[in-house]
C-alpha positions as CSV (number, residue, x, y, z in Angstrom):
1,X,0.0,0.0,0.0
2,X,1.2,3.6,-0.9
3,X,2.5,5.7,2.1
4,X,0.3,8.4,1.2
5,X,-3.2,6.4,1.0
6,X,-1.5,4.8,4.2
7,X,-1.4,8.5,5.9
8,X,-4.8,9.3,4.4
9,X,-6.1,6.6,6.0
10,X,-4.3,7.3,9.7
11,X,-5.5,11.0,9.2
12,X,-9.0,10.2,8.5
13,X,-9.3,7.4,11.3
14,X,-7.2,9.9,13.7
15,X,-9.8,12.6,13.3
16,X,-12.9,10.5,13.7
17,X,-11.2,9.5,16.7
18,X,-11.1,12.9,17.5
19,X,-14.4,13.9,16.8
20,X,-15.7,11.4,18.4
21,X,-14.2,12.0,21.9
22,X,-15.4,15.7,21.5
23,X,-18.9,14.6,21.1
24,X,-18.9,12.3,24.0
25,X,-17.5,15.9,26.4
26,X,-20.4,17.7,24.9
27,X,-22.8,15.3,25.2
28,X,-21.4,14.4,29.4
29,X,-21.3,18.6,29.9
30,X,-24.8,18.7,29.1
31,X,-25.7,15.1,31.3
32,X,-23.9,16.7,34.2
33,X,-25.6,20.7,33.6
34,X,-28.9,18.8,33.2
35,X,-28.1,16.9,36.6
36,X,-27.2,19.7,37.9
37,X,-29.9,21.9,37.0
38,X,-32.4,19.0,38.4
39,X,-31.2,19.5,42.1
40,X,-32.2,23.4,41.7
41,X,-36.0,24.3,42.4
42,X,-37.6,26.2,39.5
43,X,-39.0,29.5,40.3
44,X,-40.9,31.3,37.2
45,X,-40.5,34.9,37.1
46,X,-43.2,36.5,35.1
47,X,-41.0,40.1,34.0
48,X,-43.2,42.9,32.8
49,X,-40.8,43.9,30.7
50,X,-36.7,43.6,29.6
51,X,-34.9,46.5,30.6
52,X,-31.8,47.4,31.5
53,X,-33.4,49.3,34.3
54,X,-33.9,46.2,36.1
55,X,-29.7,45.7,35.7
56,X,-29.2,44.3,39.0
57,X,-31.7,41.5,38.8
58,X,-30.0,40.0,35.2
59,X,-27.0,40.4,37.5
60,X,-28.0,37.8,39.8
61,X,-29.3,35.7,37.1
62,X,-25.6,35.9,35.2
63,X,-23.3,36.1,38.0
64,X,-25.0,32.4,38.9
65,X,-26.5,34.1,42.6
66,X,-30.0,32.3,42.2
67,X,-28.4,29.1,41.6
68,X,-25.7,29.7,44.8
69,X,-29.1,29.5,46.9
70,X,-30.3,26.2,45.3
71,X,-33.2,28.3,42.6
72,X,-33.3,27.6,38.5
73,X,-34.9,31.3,37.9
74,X,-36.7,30.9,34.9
75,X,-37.7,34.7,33.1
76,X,-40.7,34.8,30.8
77,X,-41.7,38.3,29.4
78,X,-45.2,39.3,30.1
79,X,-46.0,42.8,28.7
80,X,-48.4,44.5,30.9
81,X,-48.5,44.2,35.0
82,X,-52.3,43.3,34.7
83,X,-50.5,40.1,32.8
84,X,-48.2,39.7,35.3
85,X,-50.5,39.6,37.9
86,X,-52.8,37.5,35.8
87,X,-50.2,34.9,35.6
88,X,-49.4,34.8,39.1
89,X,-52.9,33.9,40.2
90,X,-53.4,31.2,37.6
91,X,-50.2,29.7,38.9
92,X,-48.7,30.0,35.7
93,X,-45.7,32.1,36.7
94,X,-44.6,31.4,41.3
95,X,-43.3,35.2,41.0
96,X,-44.5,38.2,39.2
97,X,-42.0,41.4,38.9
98,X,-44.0,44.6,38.1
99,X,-45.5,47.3,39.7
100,X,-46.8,47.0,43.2
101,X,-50.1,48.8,42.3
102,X,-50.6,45.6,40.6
103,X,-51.2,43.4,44.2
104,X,-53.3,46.5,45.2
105,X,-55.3,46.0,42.9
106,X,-55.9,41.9,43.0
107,X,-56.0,42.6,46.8
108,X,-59.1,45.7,45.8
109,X,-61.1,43.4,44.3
110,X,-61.4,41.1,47.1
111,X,-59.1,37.9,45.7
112,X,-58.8,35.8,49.2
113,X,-55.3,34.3,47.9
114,X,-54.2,37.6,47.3
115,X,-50.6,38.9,46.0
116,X,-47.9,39.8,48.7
117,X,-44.8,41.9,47.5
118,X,-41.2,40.3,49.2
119,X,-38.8,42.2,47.6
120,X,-38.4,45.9,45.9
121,X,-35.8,46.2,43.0
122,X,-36.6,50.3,41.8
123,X,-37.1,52.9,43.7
124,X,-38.4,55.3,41.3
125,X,-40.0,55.9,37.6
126,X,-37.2,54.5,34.9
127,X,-38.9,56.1,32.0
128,X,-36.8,59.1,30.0
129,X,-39.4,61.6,27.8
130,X,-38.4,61.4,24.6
131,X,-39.1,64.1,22.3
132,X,-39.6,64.1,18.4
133,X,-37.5,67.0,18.0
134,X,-34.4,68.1,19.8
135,X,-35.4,70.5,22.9
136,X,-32.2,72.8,25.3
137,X,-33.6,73.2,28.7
138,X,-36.5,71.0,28.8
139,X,-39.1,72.6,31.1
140,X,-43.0,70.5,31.6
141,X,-44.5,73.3,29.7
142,X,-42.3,72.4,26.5
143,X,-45.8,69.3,26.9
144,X,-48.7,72.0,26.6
145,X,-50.7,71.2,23.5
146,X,-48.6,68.3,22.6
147,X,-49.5,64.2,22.6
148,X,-47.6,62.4,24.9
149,X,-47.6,58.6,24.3
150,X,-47.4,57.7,28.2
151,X,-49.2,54.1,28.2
152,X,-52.1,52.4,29.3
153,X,-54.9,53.9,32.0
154,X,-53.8,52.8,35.4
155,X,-50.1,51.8,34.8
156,X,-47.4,52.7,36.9
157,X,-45.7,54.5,33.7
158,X,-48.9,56.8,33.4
159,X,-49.4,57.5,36.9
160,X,-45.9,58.3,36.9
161,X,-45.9,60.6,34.4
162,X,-48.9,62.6,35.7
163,X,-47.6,62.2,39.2
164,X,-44.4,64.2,37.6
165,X,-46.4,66.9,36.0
166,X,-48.2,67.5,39.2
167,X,-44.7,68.0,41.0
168,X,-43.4,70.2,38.4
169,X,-46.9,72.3,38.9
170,X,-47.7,71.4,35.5
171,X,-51.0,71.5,34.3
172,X,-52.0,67.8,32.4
173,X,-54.6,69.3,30.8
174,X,-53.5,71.2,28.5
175,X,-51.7,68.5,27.3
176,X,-52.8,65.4,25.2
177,X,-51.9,62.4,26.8
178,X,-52.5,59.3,25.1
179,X,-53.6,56.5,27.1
180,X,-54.8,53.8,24.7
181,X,-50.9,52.1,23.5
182,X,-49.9,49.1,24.9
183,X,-46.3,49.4,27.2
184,X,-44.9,47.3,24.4
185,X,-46.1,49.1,21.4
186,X,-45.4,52.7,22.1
187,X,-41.5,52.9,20.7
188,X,-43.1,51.9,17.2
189,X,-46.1,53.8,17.4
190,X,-44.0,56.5,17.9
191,X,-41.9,55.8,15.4
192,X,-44.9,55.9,13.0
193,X,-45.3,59.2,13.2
194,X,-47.5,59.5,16.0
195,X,-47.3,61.7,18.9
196,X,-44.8,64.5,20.0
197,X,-43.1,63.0,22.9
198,X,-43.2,59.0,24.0
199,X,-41.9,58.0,27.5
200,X,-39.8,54.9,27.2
201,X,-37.6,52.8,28.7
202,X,-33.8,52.0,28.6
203,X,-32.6,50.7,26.2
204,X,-35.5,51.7,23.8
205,X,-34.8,55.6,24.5
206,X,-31.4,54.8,23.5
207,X,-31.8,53.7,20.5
208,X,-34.4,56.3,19.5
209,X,-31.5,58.4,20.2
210,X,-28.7,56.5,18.0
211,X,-30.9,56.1,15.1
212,X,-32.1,60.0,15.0
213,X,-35.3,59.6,15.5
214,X,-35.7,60.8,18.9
215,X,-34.1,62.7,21.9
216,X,-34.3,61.9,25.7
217,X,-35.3,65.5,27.1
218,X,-36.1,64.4,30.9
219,X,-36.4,61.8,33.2
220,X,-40.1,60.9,34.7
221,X,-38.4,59.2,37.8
222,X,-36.8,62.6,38.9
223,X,-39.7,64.3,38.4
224,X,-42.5,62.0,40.4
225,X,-40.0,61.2,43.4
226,X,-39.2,57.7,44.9
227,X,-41.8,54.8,46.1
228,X,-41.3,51.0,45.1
229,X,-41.4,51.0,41.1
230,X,-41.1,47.3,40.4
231,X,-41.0,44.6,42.6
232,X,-41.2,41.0,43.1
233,X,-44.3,39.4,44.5
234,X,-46.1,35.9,44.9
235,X,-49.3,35.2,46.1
236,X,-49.8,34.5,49.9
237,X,-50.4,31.0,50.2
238,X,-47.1,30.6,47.9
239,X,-44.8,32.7,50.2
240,X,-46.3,30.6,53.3
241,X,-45.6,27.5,51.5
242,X,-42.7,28.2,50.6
243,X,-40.6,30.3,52.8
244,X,-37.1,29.0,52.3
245,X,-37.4,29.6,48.7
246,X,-38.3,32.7,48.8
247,X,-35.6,33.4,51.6
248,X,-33.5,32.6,49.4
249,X,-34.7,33.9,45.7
250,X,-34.5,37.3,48.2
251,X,-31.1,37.1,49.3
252,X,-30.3,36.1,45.6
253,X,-31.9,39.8,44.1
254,X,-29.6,41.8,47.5
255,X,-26.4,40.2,46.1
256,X,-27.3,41.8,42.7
257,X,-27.9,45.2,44.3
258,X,-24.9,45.0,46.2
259,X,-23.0,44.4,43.0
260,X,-24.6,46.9,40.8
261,X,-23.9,49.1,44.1
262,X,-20.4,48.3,44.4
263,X,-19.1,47.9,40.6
264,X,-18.8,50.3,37.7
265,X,-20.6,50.9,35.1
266,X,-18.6,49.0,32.9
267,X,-18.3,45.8,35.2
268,X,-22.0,46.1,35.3
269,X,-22.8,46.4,31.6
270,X,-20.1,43.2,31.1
271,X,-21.8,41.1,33.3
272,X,-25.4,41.8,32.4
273,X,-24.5,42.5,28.1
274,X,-25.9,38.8,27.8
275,X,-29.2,39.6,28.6
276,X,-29.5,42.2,25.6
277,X,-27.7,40.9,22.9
278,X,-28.8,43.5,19.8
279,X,-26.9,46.0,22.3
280,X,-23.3,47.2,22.3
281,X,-21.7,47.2,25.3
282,X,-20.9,50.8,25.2
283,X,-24.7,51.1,25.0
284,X,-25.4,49.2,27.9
285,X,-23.0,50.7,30.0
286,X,-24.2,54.0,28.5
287,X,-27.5,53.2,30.1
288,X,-26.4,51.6,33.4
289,X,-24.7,54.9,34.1
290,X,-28.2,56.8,33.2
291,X,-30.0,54.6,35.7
292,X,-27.9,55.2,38.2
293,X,-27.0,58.8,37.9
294,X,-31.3,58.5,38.4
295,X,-30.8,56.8,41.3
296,X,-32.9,54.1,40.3
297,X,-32.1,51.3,42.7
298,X,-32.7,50.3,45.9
299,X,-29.6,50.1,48.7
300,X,-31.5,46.5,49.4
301,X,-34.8,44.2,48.9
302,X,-36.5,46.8,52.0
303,X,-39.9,48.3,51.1
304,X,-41.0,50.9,53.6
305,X,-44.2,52.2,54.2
306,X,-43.2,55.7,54.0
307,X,-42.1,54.8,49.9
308,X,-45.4,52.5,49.4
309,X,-47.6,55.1,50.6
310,X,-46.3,57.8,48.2
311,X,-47.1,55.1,45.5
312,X,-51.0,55.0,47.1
313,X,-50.9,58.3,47.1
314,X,-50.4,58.6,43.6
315,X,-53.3,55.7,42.9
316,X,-55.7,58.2,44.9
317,X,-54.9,61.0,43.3
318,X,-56.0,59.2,40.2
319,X,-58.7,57.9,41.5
320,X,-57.9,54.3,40.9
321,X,-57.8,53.6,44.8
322,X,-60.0,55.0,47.6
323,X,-57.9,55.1,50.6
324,X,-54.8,53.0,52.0
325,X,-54.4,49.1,51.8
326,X,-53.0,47.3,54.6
327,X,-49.1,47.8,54.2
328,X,-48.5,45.1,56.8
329,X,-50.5,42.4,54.7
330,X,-49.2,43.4,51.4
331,X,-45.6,43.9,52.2
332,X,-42.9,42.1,54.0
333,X,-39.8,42.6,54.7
334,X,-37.6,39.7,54.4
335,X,-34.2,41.3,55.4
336,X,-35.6,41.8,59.3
């Protein structure tokens, strides 16, 4: 036999070899991560939306925290905190994370296995004003006559806004703002052509910003002041059930803060750059540093009932709430 069909043969036998001891790693990496994932308990988060706002929870997902305390936290976007809620009662979701006013209202309407808020990740509004056209010194009466895509009736992003008007002694009625956009929709509805000024989210204000279509003018959490924004919350029977988990699911979301507390803007945006993947990191860390010149996070998981009652306040100024709920049924404190 010829020494180069003898080689041939060698090489091609040698790399089969090869391959084939590479599939059997892959295929005992995965065996092991699948093992290892079953010894974790599953905890469903139902997210009311993905923002870089909410940077130090996708911290404790990607710096493995959740895991460290025994939980697989599985995130499923569900636009809307009327979803959220929704999902948490139908046991589709064990957590929602969305606006407290949420649980006030499931716990409003008389539900007897009502929603109880653990943990508080924002501590104020994380929506910038965008404007269609560039404006120096933004002032609140730069809104008069204008449409302002703000959201849905009753949403934490509306009430908000409103709630920031009323603290810069605007005057919201001589403004138009539109109240009939889905959360989801109003960055493309916007870029349609319609309205003046949107209020968005990081990192859709961003980009708005990078593609010329847009400029961020002010910030609506400045303006309306600081209650819980978004938080996590379960219903009761759940937390009672279950109050290692959530012990620990808590403990997971305080080593976030602490990092996002404790690191750059940079180390933050590396860590979390997974979670948004059609960003740059220069973008992301752009946007951390936004948040947190804001001062949009919580030093830990504590809700107090100085914060929650500024966020009532807001509800009954709007008349979407009566008078106060019982902050000692719909809010512990899990750091005591």
């Amino acid at each position: 036999m010829k020494v180069g069909v003898i080689l041939k043969r060698n090489f091609i036998i040698t790399t089969s070899l090869i391959l084939i001891i590479l599939v059997f790693a892959i295929l005992i990496k995965i065996t092991n991560k699948k093992n290892q994932n079953s010894d974790l308990e599953t905890v469903r988060i139902a997210e009311v939306t993905h923002s870089i706002f909410y940077a130090p929870m996708y911290v404790a997902l990607e710096k493995g925290y959740f895991e460290e305390n025994g939980i697989n936290a599985e995130l499923i976007l569900t636009s809307g905190a009327d979803k959220v809620s929704a999902a948490v009662l139908s046991n589709s979701v064990e957590v929602g994370f969305a606006g407290p006013e949420s649980a006030i209202y499931v716990y409003e309407n008389g539900e007897k296995d009502y929603i109880v808020t653990f943990a508080g990740l924002t501590k104020r509004d994380g929506q910038f004003i965008v404007a269609r056209e560039k404006i120096e010194d933004f002032k609140i009466e730069d809104l008069y006559g204008k449409e302002i895509l703000a959201g849905r009736t009753g949403g934490m992003p509306v009430l908000n806004f409103l709630n920031g008007v009323k603290n810069a002694n605007g005057d919201k009625d001589k403004m138009n703002v539109n109240m009939n956009i889905d959360f989801a929709s109003l960055s493309g509805i916007f870029i349609s052509g319609v309205g003046d000024f949107v209020n968005l989210f990081e990192p859709n204000a961003l980009k708005l910003e990078r593609d010329g279509l847009g400029y961020v003018v002010g910030s609506i959490g400045e303006l309306s002041g600081e209650m819980p924004y978004t938080a996590f919350y379960a219903r009761k029977s759940y937390i009672d059930e279950n109050e290692d988990t959530i012990k620990k699911f808590n403990d997971a979301i305080n080593k976030g803060l602490e990092y996002v507390r404790t690191h750059s803007d940079k180390e933050v945006a590396e860590v979390i750059l997974a979670q948004f993947p059609d960003n740059s990191l220069n973008d992301v860390e752009t946007i951390v540093k936004r948040y947190r010149e804001a001062d949009s996070w919580l030093e830990n998981t504590t809700i107090t009932e100085e914060t929650y009652k500024n966020l009532e306040n807001i509800m009954i100024d709007n008349d979407l709430l009566k008078d106060y709920v019982p902050f000692d049924k719909l809010v512990i404190d899990l750091n005591e």
